[in-house]
N, C-alpha and C positions, 0 to 999 in steps of 0.2 A: 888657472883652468879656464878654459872657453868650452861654450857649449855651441851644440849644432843641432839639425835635425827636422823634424817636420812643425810645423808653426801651427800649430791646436789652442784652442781655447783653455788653458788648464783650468780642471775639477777646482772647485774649491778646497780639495781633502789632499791635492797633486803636491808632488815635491816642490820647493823651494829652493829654485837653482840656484840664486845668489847663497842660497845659507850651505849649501849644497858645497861649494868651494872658499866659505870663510874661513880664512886662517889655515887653509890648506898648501903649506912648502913642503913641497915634493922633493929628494933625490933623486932616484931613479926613472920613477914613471914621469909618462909626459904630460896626463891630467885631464887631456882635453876630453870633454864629454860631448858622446852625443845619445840626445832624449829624447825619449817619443812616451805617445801617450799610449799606445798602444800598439805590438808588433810581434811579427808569430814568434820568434825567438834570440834573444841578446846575441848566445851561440851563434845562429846562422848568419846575423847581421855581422857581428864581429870578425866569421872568417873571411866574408866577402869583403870586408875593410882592408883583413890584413893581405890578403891577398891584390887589392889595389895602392897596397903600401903603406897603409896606416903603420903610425909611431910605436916605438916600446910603450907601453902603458897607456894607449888610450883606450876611454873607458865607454861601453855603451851601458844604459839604464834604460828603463823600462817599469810605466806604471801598471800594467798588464802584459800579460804573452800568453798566447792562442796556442803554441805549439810549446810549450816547456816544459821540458825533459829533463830525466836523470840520466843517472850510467844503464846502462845495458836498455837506454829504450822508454824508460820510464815513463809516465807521463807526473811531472811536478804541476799540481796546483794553485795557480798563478792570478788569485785572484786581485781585482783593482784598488789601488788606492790603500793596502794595508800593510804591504813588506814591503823588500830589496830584491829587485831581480836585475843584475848586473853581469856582462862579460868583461874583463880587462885582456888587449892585446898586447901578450910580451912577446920577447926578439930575445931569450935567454943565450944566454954564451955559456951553455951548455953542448955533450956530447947526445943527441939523440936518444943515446942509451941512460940517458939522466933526465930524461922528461919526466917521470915520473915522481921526479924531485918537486916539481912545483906542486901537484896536488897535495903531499905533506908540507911543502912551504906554508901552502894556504891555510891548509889544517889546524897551524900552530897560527898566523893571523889573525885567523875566524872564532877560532878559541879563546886566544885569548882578547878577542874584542868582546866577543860575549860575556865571559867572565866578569868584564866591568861592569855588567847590568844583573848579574844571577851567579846562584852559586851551583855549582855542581855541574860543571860545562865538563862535557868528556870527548873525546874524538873516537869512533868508532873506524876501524880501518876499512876503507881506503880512503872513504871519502865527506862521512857523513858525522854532522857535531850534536850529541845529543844534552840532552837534561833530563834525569830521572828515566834513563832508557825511552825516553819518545827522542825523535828528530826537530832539532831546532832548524835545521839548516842542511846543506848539501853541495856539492863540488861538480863540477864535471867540468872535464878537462880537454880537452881535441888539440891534439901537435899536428903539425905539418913536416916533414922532415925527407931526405934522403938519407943513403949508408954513410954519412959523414956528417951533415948539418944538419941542426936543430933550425929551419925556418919563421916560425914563427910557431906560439903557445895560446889558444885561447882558455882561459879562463873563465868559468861560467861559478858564480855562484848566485844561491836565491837563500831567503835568509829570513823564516817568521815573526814577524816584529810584530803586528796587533790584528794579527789573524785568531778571528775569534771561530773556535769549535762547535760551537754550541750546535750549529746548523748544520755540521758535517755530518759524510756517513759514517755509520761505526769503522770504516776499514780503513778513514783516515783520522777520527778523532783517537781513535785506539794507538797510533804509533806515533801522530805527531803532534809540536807543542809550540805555543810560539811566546815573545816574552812579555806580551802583555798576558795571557793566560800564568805565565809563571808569577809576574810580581805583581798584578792586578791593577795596572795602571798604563796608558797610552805611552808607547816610547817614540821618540822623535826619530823620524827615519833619516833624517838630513847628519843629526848627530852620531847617530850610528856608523851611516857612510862615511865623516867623514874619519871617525876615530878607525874605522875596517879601510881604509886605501892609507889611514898613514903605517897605519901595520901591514899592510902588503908591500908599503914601500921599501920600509926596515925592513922586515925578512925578505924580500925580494934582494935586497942590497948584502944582508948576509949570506944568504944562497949564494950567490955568484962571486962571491970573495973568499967563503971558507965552507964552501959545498955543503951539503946538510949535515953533517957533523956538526956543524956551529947551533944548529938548529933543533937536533935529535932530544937531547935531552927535557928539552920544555915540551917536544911530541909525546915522551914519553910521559911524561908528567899529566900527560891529559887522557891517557892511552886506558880505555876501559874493561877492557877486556886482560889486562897482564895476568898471570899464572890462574885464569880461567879456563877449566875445559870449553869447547868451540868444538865445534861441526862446519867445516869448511865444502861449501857444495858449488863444484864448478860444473864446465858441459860435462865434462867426462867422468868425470869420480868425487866422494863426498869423503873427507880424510876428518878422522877426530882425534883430537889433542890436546895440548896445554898452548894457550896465546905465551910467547916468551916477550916476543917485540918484533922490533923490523930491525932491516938495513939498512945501509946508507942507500939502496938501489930502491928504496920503498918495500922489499918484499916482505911481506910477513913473515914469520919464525911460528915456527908450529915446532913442538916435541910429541912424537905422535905416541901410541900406546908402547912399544918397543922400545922409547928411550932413543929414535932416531930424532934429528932437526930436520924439517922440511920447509921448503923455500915455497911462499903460497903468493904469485904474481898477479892472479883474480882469481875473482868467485866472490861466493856472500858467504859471512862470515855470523854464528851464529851463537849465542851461549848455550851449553846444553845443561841437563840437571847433572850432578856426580851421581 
């Protein structure tokens, strides 16, 4: 792994680039990183990358981001020096119509990298990994594509490592959690990254060998919502049912009041009371 980027004085609290890639042997990805100390979003740097031709799997990081987002917009909270804010650029050899395969690739990665540090890791669908129903962590995905080629995949995830609550407002201490608040103790963010890129590497490598079927099963295994009623609220309409699971195409499986299945592609998904 090499790194690149803008030349800052690092924080004394700043990542540890060398530790950052010890004992990191890649398959797939190609490792190279580039860090800054501060940048409006991994996201926007990464697609301008891959768009000048960056490799499979190179990685941008970030000790802050001014502009970092979720799905539909969000604004993700990004503050300096205490988590993982990271985009990886893949080149999937996939159909287009299977991009949506990475973000559950990732799902299963992220999952079960947390899991090493906590117990009770769940994946909420589409994108988002909790603990104890707060949000540990978060996905977001941008393809580039025409009607035949997948071009290139950015990968955005950010990831609460020793984001402390205490000073938050209720409307984010209430849903989210991070894992030093879970196990009361400082987690190394260099150790985390490296164990989350060598499981993006693994499932990345099984994705594209035996498509998410090879994968599905340990999705499901983390899958929190199964045979709970859900309130599924898209632009258009708000459908309530039983969570069954996904596809291989990522959609969700809803059995709505009628005993129909329905194929749920977005929206926010929500538990409701029986």
């Amino acid at each position: 792994m090499s790194a690149s980027g803008r030349s800052e004085e690092p924080a004394a609290s700043a990542l540890r680039l060398d530790e950052l890639s010890h004992g990191l042997a890649l398959k797939r990805l190609a490792g190279r990183l580039h860090y800054f100390a501060e940048i409006d979003s991994t996201n926007i740097l990464a697609r301008r990358l891959a768009e000048q031709g960056a490799r499979d799997g190179e990685i941008v990081i970030a000790e802050a981001q001014s502009q970092g987002r979720g799905r539909m917009g969000r604004r993700w909270q990004s503050p300096p020096f205490a988590n993982l804010y990271l985009s990886v650029i893949l080149r999937p050899r996939l159909l287009p119509a299977n991009a949506p395969q990475i973000t559950l690739m990732a799902a299963v990665a992220l999952a079960e990298t947390a899991a090493g540090f906590t117990r009770g890791v769940a994946i909420k669908w589409p994108n988002d990994i909790l603990v104890g129903g707060k949000k540990l962590a978060g996905i977001l995905t941008e393809a580039s594509c025409n009607a035949e080629r997948l071009d290139y995949v950015v990968l955005g995830i950010g990831v609460n490592l020793n984001y402390r609550l205490a000073a938050m407002p209720d409307e984010i201490r209430l849903r989210a959690t991070s894992l030093a608040e879970l196990t009361g103790k400082s987690v190394s963010r260099e150790d985390f990254f490296r164990r989350l890129i060598h499981a993006l590497d693994r499932c990345y490598g099984e994705l594209e060998e035996g498509g998410f079927a090879r994968l599905a099963p340990r999705w499901a295994a983390h899958f929190e919502l199964r045979g709970r009623r859900v309130r599924v609220e898209s632009l258009d309409q708000s459908t309530i049912g039983t969570a069954v699971g996904i596809d291989d195409d990522g959609a969700l499986l809803i059995e709505d009041l009628q005993g129909a299945r329905q194929r749920v592609l977005a929206g926010d998904v929500l538990a409701v009371e029986n």
